[in-house]
Residue frames relative to the residue before (quaternion, step in Angstrom):
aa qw qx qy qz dx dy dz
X 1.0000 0.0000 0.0000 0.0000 0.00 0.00 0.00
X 0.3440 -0.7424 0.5594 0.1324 3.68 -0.89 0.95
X 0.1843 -0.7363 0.6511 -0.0059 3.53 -1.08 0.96
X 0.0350 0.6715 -0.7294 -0.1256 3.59 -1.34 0.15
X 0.5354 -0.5657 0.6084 0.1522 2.74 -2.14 0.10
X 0.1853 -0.6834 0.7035 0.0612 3.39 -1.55 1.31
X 0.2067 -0.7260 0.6494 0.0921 3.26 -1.26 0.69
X 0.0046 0.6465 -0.7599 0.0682 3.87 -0.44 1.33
X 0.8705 0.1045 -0.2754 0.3944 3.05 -1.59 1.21
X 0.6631 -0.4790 0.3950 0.4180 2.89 -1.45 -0.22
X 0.8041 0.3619 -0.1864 0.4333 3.89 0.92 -0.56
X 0.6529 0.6077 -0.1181 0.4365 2.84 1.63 -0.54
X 0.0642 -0.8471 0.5153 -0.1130 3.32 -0.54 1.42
X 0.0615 0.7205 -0.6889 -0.0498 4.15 -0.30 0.01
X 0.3652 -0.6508 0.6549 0.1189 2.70 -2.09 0.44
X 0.0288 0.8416 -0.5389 -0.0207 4.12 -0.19 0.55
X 0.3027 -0.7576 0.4537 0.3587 3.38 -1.19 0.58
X 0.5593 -0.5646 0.3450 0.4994 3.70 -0.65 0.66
X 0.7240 0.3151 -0.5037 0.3504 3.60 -0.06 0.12
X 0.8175 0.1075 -0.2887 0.4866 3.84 0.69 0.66
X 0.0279 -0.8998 0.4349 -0.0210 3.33 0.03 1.02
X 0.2772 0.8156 -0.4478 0.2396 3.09 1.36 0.89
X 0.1870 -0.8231 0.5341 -0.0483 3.38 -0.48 1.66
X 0.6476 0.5643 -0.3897 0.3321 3.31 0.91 -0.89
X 0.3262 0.5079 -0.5221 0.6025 4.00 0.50 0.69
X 0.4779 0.7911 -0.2330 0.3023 3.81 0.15 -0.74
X 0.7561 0.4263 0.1747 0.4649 1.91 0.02 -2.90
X 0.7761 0.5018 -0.3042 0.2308 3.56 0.26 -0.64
X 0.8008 0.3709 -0.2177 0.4168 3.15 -0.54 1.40
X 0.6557 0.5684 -0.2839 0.4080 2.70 1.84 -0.46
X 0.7219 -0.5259 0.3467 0.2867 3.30 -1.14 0.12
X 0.1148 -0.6809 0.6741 0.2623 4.30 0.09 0.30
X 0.6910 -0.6033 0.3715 0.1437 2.69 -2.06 1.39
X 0.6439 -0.2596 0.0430 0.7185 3.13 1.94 -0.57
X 0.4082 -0.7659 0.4939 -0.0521 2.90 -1.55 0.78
X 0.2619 -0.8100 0.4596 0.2531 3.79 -1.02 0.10
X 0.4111 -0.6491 0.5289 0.3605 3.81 0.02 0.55
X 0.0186 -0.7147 0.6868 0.1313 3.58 -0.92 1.17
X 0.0398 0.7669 -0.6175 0.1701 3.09 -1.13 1.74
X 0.8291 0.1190 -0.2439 0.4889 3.59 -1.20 0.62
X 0.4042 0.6509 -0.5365 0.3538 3.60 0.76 1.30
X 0.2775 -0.7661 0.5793 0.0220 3.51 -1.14 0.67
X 0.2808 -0.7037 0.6509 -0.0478 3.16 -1.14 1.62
X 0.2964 -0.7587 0.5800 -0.0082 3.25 -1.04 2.03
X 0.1908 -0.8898 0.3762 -0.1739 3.53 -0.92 0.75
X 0.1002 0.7345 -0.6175 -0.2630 3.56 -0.12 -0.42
X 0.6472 -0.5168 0.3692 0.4216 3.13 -1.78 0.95
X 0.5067 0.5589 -0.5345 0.3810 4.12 0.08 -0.17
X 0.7168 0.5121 -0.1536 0.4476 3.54 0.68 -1.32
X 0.4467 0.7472 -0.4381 0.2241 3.55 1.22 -1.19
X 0.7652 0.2567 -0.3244 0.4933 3.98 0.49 -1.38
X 0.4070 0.6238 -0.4823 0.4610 4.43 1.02 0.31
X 0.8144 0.3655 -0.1640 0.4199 3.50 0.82 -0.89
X 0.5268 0.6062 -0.2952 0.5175 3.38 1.75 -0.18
X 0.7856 0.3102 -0.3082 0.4377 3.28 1.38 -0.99
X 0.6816 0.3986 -0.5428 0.2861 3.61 1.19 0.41
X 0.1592 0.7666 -0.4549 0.4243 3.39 1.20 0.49
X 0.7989 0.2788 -0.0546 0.5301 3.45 0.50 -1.34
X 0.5914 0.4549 -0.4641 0.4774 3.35 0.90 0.29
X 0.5221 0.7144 -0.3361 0.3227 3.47 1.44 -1.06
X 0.6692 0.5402 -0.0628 0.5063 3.35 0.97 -1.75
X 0.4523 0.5062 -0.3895 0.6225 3.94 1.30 -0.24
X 0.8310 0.4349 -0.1163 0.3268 3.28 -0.38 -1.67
X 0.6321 0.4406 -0.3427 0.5375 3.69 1.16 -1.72
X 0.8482 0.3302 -0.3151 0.2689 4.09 0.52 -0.70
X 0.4712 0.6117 -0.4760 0.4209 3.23 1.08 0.57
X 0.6849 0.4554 -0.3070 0.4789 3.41 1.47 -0.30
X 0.5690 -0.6620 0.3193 0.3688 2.89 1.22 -0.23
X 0.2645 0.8134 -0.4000 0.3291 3.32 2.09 0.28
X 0.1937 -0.6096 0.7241 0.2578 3.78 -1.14 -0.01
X 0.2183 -0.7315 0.6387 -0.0962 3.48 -1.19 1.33
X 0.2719 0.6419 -0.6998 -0.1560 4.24 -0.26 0.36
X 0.6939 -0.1565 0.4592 0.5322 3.25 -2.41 0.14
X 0.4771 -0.4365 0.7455 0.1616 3.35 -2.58 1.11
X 0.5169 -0.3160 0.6970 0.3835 2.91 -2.06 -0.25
X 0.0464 0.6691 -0.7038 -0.2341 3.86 -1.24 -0.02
């Protein structure tokens, strides 16, 4: 069975066999080599959904700062 290599990051290298190349384990937590601040964006909604969209919001801001992302609060 043949395998390749992914390089994520600058130090970071894995090795996967081609029939499962699930990296994204890996991936978690690490830092992106660079990044864009997501600012002045705006989650749409209906008001039923409103506390659904609050909690992915708050997952975003978990996830965006382990990467080192900058995340502000949407408009809803």
């Amino acid at each position: 069975m043949t395998s390749y290599a992914v390089r994520m990051f600058v130090s970071l290298q894995y090795t996967y066999p081609k029939d499962n190349a699930d990296w994204s384990r890996d991936m978690r937590g690490e830092p992106l080599l660079s990044s864009v601040p997501l600012s002045g964006w705006i989650m749409m909604c209906t008001q039923r959904d409103q506390g659904n969209a609050t909690d992915l919001y708050s997952t975003l801001q978990k996830v965006c700062a382990g990467m080192n992302m900058e995340i502000d609060k949407p408009q809803l």
